[in-house]
Structures are given as C-alpha cells and as structure tokens.
N, C-alpha and C positions, 0 to 999 in steps of 0.2 A: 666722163667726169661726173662724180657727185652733185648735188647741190649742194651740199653743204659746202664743197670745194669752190663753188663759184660763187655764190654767199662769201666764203671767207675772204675772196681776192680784196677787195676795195679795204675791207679789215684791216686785214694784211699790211696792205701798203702804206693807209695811216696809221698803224703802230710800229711800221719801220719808222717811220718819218719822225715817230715822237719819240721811238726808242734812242736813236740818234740822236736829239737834241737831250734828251736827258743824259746822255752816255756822257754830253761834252759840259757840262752842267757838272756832274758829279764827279767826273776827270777832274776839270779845273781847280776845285773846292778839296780832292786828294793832293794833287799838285802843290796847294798853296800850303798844305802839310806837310808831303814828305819833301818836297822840291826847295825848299822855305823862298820862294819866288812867286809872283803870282802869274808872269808867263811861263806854261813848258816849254823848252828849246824846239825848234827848228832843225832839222837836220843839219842842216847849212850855214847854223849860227856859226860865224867863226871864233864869240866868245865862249861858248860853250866844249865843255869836257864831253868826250866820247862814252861816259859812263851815266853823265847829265841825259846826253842825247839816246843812248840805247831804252834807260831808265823812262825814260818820260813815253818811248814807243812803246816799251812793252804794257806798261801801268793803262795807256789808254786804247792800247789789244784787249787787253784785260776785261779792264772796263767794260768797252765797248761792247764785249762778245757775251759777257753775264748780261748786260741790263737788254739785250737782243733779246737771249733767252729767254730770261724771265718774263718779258713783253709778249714774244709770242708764246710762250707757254699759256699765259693768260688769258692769252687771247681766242686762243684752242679750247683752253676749258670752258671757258666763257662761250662759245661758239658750241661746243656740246650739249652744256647747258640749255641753250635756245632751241636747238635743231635737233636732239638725239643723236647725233655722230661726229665724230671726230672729223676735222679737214687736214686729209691729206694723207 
C-alpha cells in the first residue's frame, strides 16, 4: 500500500461524512423546488403517490452520487497536490 493510500484513509472518511451531509442539504433545498413540499416522501408514506415516491429516490441517488464524486475527486487532487501521487 502507498503512502499516499494510507495518508488518504482518515481523508477519505471525513469527506464521506461531509459529502453526505451536504448531499441531504442540497437534496432537501431541490425537493423543496421540484417536490413544491418541503418534506420528500418516505417510501411508506401512505399519503403519498408512487411517482412522489420513485421521484424523490431517484433525485436523492442523484444527488447523493454526484456531490460523493465531486468530494472525493477533490479530495484526490488535493491529495496529489500535497504528496505527488494519486491515492488509490
């Protein structure tokens, strides 16, 4: 394993942690746009329509998987930056 690899871990797992809170941050604030609600449904909601509910899972898949990305993209280059190599 690199060092830069083992450098990266602790990184890593704090920019999951805050990729994640921003993901539900910036879901919430789409939500309250396209959804015109300002909670998304629950799977379970029994008031809620199947297209509410599909709707609101995909948007914050969506979501979720870009603001990851781009998080740990960042964090990689940022990390090159520092060390001269890429983690991972």
């Amino acid at each position: 394993m690199k060092m830069s690899e083992v450098a990266y871990k602790p990184v890593g797992l704090v920019l999951g942690a805050l990729s994640g809170a921003l993901a539900g941050v910036v879901f919430r604030q789409v939500w309250k746009t396209v959804g015109h609600d300002n909670d998304a449904p629950d799977a379970t909601d029994e008031e809620r329509t199947w297209r509410e509910v599909v709707l609101a899972a995909t948007l914050q898949g969506a979501i979720f998987s870009a603001v990851k990305a781009i998080v740990d993209r960042g964090g990689a280059t940022a990390t090159k930056r520092l060390t001269g190599t890429w983690p991972g």
